[in-house]
C-alpha positions as CSV (number, residue, x, y, z in Angstrom):
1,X,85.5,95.8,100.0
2,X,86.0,96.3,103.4
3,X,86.9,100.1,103.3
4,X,83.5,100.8,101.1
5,X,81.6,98.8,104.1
6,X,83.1,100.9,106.9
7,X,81.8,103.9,104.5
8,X,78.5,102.5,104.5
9,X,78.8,102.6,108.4
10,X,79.4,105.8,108.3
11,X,77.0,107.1,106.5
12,X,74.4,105.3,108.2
13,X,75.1,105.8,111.6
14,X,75.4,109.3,111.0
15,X,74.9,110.4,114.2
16,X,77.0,113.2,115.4
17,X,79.4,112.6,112.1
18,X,79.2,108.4,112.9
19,X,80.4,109.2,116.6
20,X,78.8,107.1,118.9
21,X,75.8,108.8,120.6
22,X,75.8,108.6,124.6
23,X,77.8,110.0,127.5
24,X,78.0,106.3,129.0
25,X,78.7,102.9,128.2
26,X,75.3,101.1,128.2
27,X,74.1,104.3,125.7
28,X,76.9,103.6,123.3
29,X,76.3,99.7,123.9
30,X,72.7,99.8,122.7
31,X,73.8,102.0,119.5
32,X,76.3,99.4,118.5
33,X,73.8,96.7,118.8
34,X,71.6,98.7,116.4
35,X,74.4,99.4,114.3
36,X,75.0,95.8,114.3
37,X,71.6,95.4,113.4
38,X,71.4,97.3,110.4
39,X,74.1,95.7,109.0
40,X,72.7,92.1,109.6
41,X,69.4,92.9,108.3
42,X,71.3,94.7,105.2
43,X,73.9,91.8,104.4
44,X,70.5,89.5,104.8
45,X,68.7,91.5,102.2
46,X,71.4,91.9,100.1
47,X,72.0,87.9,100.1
48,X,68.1,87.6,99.5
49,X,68.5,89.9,95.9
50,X,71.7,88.3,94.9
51,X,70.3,84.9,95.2
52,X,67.3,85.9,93.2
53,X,69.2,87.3,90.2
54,X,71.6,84.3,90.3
55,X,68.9,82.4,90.2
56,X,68.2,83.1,86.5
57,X,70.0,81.2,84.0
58,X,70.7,83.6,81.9
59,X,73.7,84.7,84.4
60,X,74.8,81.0,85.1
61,X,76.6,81.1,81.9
62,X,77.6,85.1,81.8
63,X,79.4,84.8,85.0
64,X,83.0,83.0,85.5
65,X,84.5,81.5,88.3
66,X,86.3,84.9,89.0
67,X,83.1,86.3,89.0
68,X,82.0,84.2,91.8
69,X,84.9,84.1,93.6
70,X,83.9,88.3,94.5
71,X,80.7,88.1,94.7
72,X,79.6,89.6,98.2
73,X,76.8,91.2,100.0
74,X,78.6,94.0,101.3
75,X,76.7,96.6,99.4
76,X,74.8,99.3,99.9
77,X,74.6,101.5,97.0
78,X,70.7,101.2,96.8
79,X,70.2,102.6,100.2
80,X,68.8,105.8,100.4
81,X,69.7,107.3,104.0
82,X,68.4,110.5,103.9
83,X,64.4,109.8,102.5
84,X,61.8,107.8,101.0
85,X,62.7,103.7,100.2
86,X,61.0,101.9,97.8
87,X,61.3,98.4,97.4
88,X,60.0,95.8,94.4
């Protein structure tokens, strides 16, 4: 899980191949706060969806206590980096 997240970090702080941008500190400070960012607002959205789908019943008695045990909102394969985002 956590090798797919640093992934994610990669390919969304893509600039200069996930480098961090800025010749001094308080430049590449202020990109890791935006990195840092992203990702909270990302794990927050994600929570937000997986809380709505587990809210339906039918999945209280599809999914086992396995099942729950990995649940996690470290996800991004509905992120679109490079374009247009559409969201229901």
């Amino acid at each position: 899980m956590v090798e797919n997240w640093n992934s994610a970090n990669r390919d969304l702080f893509y600039g200069k191949d996930g480098d961090l941008a800025g010749a001094d500190k308080e430049s590449q400070g202020a990109s890791m706060l935006a990195l840092h960012l992203l990702q909270s607002a990302l794990v927050h959205v994600n929570t937000l969806l997986m809380q709505e789908v587990l809210a339906d019943p039918k999945w209280a008695d599809k999914l086992t206590d396995a099942d729950r045990r990995t649940l996690s909102p470290l996800f991004w394969t509905h992120i679109n980096p490079y374009g247009r985002f559409e969201l229901e």
